[in-house]
PDB file of N, CA, C and O in Angstrom:
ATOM      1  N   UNK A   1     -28.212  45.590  -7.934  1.00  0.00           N
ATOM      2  CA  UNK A   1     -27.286  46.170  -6.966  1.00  0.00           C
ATOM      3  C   UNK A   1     -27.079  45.189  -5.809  1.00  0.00           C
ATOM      4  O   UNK A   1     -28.152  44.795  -5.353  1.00  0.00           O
ATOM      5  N   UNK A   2     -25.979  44.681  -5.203  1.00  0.00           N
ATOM      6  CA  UNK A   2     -25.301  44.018  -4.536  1.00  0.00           C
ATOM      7  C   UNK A   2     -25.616  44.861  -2.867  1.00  0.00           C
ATOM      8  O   UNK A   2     -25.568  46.073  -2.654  1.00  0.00           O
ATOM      9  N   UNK A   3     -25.896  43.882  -1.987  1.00  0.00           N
ATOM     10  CA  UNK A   3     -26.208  44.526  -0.353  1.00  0.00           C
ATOM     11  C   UNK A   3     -24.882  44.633  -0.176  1.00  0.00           C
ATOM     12  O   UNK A   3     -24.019  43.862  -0.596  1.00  0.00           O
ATOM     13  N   UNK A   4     -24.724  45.757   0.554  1.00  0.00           N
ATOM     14  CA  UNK A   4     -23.255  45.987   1.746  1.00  0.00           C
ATOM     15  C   UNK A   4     -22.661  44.472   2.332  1.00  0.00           C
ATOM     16  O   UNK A   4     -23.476  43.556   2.447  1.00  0.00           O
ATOM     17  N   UNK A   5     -21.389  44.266   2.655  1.00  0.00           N
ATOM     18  CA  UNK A   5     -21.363  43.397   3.528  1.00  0.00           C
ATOM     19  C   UNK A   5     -21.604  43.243   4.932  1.00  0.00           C
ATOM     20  O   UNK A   5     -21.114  44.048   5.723  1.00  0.00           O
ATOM     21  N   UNK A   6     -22.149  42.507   5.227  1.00  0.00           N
ATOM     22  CA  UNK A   6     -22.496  42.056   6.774  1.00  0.00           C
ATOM     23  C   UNK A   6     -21.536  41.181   7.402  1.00  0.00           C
ATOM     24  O   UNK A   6     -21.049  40.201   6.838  1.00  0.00           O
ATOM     25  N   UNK A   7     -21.302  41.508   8.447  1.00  0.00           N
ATOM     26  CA  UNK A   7     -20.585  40.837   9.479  1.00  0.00           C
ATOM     27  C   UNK A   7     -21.311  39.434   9.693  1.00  0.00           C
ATOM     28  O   UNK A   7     -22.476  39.379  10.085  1.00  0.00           O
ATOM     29  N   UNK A   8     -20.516  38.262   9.399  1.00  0.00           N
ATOM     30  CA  UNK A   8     -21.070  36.746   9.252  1.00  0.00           C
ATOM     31  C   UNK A   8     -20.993  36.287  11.053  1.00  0.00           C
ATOM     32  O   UNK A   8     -21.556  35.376  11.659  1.00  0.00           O
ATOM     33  N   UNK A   9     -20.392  36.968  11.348  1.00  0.00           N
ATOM     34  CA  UNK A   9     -20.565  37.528  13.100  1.00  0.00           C
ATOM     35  C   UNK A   9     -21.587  37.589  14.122  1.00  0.00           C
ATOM     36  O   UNK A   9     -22.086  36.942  15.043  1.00  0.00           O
ATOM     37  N   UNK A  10     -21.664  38.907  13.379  1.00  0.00           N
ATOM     38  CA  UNK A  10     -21.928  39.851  14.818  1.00  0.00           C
ATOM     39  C   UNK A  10     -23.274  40.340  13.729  1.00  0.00           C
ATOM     40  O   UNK A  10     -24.300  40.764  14.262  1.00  0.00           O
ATOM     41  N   UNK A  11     -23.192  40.249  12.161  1.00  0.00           N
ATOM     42  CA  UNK A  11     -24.786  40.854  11.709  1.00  0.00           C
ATOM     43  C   UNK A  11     -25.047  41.958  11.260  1.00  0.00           C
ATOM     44  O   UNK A  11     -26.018  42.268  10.569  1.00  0.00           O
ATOM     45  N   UNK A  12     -23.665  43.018  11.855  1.00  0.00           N
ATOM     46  CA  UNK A  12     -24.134  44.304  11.488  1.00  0.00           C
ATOM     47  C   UNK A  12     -23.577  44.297  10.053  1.00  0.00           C
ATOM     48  O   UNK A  12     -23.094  43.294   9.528  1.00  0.00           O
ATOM     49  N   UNK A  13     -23.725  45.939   9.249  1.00  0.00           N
ATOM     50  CA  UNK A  13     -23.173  46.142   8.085  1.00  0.00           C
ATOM     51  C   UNK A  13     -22.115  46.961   8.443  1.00  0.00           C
ATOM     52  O   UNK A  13     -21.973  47.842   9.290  1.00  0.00           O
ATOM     53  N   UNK A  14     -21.210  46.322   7.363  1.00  0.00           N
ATOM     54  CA  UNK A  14     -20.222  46.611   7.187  1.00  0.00           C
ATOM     55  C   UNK A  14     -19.600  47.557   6.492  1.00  0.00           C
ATOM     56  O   UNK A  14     -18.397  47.792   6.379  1.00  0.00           O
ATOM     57  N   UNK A  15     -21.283  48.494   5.670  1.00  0.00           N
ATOM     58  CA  UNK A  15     -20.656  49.590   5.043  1.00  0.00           C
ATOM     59  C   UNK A  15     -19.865  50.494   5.232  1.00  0.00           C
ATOM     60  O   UNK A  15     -18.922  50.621   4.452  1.00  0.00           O
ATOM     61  N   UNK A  16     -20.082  51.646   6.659  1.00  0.00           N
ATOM     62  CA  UNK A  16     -19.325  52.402   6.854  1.00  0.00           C
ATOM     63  C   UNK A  16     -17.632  52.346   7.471  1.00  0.00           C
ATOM     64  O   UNK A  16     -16.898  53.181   8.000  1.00  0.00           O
ATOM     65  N   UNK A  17     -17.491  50.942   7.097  1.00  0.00           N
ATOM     66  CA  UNK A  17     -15.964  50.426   7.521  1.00  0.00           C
ATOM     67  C   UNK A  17     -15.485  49.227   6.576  1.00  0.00           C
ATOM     68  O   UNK A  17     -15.201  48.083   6.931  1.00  0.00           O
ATOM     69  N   UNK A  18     -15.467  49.725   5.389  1.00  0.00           N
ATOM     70  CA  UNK A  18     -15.485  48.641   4.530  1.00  0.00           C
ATOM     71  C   UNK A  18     -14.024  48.419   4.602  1.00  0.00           C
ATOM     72  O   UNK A  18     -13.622  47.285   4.346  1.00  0.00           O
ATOM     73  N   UNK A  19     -12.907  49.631   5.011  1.00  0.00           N
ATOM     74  CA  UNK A  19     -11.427  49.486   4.747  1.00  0.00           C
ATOM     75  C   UNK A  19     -11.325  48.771   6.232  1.00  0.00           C
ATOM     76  O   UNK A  19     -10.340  49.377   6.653  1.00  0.00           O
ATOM     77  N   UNK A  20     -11.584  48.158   6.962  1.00  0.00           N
ATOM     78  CA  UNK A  20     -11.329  47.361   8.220  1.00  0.00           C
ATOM     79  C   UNK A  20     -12.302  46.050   7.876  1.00  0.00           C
ATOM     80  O   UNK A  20     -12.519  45.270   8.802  1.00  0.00           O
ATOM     81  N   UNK A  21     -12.606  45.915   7.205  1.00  0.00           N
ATOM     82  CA  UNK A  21     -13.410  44.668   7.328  1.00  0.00           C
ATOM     83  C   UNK A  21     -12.438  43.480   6.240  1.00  0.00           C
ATOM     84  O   UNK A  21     -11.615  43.755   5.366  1.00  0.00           O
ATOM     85  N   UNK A  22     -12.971  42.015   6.759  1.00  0.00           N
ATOM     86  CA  UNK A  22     -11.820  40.913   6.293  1.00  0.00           C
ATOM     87  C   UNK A  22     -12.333  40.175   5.534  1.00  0.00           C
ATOM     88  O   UNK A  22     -13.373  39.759   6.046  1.00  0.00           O
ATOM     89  N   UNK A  23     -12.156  39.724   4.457  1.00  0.00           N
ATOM     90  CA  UNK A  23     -13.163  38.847   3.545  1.00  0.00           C
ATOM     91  C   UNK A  23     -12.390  37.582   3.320  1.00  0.00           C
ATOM     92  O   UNK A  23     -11.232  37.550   3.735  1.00  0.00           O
ATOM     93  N   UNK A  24     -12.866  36.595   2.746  1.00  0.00           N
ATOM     94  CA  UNK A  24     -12.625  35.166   2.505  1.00  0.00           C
ATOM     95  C   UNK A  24     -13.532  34.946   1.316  1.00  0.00           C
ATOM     96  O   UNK A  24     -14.554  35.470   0.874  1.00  0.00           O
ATOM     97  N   UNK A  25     -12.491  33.657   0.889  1.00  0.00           N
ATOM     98  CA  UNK A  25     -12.977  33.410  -0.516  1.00  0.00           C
ATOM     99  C   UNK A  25     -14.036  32.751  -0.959  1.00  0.00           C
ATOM    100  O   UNK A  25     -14.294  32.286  -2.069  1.00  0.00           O
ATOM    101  N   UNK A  26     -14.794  32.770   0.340  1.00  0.00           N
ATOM    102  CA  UNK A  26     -16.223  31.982   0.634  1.00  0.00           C
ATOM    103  C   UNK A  26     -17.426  33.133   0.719  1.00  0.00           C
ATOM    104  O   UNK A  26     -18.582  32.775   0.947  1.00  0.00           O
ATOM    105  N   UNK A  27     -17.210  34.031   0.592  1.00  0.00           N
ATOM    106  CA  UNK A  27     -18.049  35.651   0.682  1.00  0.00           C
ATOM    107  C   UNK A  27     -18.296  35.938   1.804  1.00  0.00           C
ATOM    108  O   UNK A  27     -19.184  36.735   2.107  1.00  0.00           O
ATOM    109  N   UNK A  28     -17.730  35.481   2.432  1.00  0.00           N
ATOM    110  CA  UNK A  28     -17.859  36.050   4.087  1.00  0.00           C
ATOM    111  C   UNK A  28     -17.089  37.145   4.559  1.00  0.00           C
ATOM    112  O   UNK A  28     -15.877  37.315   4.427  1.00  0.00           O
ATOM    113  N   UNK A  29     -17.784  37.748   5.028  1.00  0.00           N
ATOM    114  CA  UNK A  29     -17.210  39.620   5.975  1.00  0.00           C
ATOM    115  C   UNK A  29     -17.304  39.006   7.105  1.00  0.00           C
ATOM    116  O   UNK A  29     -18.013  38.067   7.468  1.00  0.00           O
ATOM    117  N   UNK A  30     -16.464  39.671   7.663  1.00  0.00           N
ATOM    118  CA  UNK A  30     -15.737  39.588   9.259  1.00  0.00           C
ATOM    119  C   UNK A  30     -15.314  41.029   9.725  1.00  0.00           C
ATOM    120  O   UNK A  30     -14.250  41.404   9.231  1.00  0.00           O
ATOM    121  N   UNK A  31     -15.880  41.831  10.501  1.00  0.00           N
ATOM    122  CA  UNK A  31     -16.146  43.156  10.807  1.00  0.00           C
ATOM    123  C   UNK A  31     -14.676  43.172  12.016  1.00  0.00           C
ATOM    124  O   UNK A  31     -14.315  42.299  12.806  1.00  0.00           O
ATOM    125  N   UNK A  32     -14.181  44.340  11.767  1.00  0.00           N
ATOM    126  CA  UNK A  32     -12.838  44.920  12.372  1.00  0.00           C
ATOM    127  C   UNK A  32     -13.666  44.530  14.031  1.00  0.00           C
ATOM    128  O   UNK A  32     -12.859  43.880  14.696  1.00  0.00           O
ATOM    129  N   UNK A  33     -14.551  44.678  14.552  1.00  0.00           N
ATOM    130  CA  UNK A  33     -14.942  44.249  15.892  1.00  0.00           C
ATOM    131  C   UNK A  33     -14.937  42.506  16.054  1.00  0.00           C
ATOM    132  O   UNK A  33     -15.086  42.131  17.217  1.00  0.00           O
ATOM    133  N   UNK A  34     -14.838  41.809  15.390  1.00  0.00           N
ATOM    134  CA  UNK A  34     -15.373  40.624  15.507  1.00  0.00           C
ATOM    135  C   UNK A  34     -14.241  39.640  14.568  1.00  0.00           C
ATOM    136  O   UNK A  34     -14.657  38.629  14.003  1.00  0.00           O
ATOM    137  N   UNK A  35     -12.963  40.005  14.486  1.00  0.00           N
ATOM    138  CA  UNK A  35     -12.144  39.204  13.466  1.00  0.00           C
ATOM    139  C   UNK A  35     -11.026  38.986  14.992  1.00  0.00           C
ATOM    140  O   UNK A  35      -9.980  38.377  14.768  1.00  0.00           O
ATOM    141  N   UNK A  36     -11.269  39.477  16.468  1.00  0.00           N
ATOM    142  CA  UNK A  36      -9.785  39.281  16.969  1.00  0.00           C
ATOM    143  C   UNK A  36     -10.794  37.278  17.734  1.00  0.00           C
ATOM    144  O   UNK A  36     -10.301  36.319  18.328  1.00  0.00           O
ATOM    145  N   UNK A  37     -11.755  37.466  17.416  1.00  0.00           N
ATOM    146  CA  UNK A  37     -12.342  36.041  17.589  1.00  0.00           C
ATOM    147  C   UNK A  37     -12.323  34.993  16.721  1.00  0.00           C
ATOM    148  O   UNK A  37     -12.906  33.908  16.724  1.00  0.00           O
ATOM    149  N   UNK A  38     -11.430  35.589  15.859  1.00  0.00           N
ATOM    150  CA  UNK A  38     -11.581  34.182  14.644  1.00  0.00           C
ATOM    151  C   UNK A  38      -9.400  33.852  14.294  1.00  0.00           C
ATOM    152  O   UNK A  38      -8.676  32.988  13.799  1.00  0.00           O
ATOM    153  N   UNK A  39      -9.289  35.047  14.886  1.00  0.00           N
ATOM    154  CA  UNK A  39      -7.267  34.617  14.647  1.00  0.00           C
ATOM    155  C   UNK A  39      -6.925  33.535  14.974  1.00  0.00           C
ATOM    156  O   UNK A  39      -7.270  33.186  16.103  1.00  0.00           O
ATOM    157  N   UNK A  40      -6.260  32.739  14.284  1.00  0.00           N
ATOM    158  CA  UNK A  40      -5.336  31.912  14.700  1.00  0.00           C
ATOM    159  C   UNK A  40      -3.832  32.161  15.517  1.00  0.00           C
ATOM    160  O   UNK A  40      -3.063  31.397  16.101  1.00  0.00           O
ATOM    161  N   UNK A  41      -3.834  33.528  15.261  1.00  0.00           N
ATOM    162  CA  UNK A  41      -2.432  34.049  15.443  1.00  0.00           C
ATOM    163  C   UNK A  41      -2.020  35.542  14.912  1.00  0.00           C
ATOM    164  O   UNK A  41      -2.945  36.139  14.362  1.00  0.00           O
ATOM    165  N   UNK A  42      -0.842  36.196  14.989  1.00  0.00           N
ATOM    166  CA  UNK A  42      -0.941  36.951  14.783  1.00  0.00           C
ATOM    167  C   UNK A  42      -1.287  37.802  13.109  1.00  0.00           C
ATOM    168  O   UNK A  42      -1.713  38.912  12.789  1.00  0.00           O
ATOM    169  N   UNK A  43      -1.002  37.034  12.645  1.00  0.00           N
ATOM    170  CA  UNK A  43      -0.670  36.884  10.377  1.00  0.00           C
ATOM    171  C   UNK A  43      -2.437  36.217  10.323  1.00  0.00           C
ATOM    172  O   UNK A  43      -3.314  36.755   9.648  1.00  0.00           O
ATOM    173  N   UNK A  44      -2.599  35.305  10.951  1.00  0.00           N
ATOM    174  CA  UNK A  44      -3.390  34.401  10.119  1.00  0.00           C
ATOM    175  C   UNK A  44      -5.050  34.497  11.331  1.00  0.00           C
ATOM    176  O   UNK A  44      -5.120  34.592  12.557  1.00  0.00           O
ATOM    177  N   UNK A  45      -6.155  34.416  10.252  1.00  0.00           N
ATOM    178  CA  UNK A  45      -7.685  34.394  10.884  1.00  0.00           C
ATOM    179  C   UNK A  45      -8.324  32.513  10.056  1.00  0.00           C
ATOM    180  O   UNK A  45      -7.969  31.975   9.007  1.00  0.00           O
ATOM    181  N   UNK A  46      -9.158  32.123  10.948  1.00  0.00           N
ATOM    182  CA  UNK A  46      -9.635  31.003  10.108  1.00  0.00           C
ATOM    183  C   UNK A  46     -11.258  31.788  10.401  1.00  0.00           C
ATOM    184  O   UNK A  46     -11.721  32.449  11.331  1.00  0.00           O
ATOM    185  N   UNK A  47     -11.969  31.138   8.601  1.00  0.00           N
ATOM    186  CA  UNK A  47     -13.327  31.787   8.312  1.00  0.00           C
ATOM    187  C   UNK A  47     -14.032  31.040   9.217  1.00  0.00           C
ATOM    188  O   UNK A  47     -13.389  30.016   9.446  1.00  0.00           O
ATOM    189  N   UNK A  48     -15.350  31.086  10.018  1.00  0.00           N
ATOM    190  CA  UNK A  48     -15.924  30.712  10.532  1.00  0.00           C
ATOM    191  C   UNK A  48     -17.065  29.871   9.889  1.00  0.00           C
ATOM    192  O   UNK A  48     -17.832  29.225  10.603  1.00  0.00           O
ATOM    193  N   UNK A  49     -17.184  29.889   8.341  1.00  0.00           N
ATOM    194  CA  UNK A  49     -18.183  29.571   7.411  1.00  0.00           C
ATOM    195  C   UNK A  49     -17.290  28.282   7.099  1.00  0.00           C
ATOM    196  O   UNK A  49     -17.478  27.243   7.733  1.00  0.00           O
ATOM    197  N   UNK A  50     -16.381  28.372   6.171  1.00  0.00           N
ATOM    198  CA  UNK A  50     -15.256  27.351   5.370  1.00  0.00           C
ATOM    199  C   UNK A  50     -14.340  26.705   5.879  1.00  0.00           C
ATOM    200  O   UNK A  50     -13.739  25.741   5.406  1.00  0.00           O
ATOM    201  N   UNK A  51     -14.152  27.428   7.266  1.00  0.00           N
ATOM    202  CA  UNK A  51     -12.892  27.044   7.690  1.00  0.00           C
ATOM    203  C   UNK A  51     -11.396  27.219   7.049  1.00  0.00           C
ATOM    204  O   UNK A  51     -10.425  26.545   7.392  1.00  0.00           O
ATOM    205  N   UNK A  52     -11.389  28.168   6.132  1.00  0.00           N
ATOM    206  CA  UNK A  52     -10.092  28.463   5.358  1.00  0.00           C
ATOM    207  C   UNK A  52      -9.380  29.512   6.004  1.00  0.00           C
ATOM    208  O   UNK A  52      -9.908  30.544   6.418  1.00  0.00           O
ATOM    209  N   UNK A  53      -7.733  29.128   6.109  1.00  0.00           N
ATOM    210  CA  UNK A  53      -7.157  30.266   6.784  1.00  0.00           C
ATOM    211  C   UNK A  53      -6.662  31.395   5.926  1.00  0.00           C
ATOM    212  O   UNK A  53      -5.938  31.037   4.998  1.00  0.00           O
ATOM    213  N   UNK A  54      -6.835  32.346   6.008  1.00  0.00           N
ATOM    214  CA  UNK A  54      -6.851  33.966   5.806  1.00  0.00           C
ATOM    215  C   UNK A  54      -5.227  34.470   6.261  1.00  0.00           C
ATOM    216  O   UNK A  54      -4.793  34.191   7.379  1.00  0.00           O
ATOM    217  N   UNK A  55      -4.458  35.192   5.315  1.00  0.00           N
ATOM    218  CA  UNK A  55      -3.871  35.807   6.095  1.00  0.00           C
ATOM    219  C   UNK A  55      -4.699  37.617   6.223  1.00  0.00           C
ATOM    220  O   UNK A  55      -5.273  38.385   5.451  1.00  0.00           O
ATOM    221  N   UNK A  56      -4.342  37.602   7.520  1.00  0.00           N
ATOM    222  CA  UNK A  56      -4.921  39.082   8.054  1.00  0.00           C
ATOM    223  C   UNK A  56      -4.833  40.486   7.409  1.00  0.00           C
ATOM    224  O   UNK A  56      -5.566  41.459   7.587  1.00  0.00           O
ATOM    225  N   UNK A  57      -3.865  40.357   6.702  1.00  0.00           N
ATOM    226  CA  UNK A  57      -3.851  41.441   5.552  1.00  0.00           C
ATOM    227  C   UNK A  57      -3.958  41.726   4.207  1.00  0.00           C
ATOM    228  O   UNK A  57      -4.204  42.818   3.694  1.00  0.00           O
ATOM    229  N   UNK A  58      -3.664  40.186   3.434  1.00  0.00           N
ATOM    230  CA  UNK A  58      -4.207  40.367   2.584  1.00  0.00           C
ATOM    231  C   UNK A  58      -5.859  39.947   2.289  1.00  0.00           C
ATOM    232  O   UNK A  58      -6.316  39.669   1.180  1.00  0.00           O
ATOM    233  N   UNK A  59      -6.402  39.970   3.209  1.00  0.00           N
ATOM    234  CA  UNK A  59      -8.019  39.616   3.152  1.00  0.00           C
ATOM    235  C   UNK A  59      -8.378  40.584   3.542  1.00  0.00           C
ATOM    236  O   UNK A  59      -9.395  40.369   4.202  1.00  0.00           O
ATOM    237  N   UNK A  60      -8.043  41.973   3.523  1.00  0.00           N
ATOM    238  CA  UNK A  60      -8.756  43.342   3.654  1.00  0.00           C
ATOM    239  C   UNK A  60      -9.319  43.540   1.693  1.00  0.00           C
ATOM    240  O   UNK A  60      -9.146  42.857   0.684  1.00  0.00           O
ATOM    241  N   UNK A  61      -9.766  44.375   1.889  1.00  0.00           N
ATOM    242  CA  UNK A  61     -10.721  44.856   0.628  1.00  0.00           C
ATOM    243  C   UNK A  61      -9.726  46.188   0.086  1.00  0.00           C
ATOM    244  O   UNK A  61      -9.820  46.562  -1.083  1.00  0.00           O
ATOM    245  N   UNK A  62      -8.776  46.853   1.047  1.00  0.00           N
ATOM    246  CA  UNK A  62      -8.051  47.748   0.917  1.00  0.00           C
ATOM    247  C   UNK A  62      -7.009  47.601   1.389  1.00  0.00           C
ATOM    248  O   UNK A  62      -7.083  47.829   2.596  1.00  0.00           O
ATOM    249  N   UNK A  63      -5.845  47.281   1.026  1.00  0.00           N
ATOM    250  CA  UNK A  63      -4.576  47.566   1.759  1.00  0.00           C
ATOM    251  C   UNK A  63      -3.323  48.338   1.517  1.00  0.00           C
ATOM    252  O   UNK A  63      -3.132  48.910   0.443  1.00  0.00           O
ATOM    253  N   UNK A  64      -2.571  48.361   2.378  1.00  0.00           N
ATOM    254  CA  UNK A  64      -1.672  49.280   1.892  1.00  0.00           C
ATOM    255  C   UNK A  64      -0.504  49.122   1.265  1.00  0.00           C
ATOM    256  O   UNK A  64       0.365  48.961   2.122  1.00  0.00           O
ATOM    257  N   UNK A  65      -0.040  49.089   0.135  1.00  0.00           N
ATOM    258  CA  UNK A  65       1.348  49.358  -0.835  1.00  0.00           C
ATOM    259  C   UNK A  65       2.455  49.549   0.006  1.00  0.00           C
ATOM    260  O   UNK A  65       3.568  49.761  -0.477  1.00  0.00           O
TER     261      UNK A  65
END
């Protein structure tokens, strides 16, 4: 069984907010508290691990149709 994600942040888990949390293709979580510190802008976050830029919505785990 696989741990919850953790905020590569801030540390906490990220379970009970898994639909706000931002992932990258490096396995890094970025917690809805701790992603307005990593934006580049308004569309786009860079990972703090890889340095790869993210756009902000499709790097949710859930989004909307």
């Amino acid at each position: 069984m696989k741990n919850p994600p953790i905020c590569f942040i801030c540390g906490k888990s990220c379970v009970s907010s898994m639909e706000n949390t931002y992932y990258c293709i490096c396995d890094v979580a970025i917690c809805h508290d701790c992603i307005n510190s990593t934006k580049k802008n308004d569309k786009t976050w860079v990972c703090p691990h890889c340095k790869e830029e993210n756009n902000l919505e499709e790097s949710k785990l859930f989004r909307l149709i």
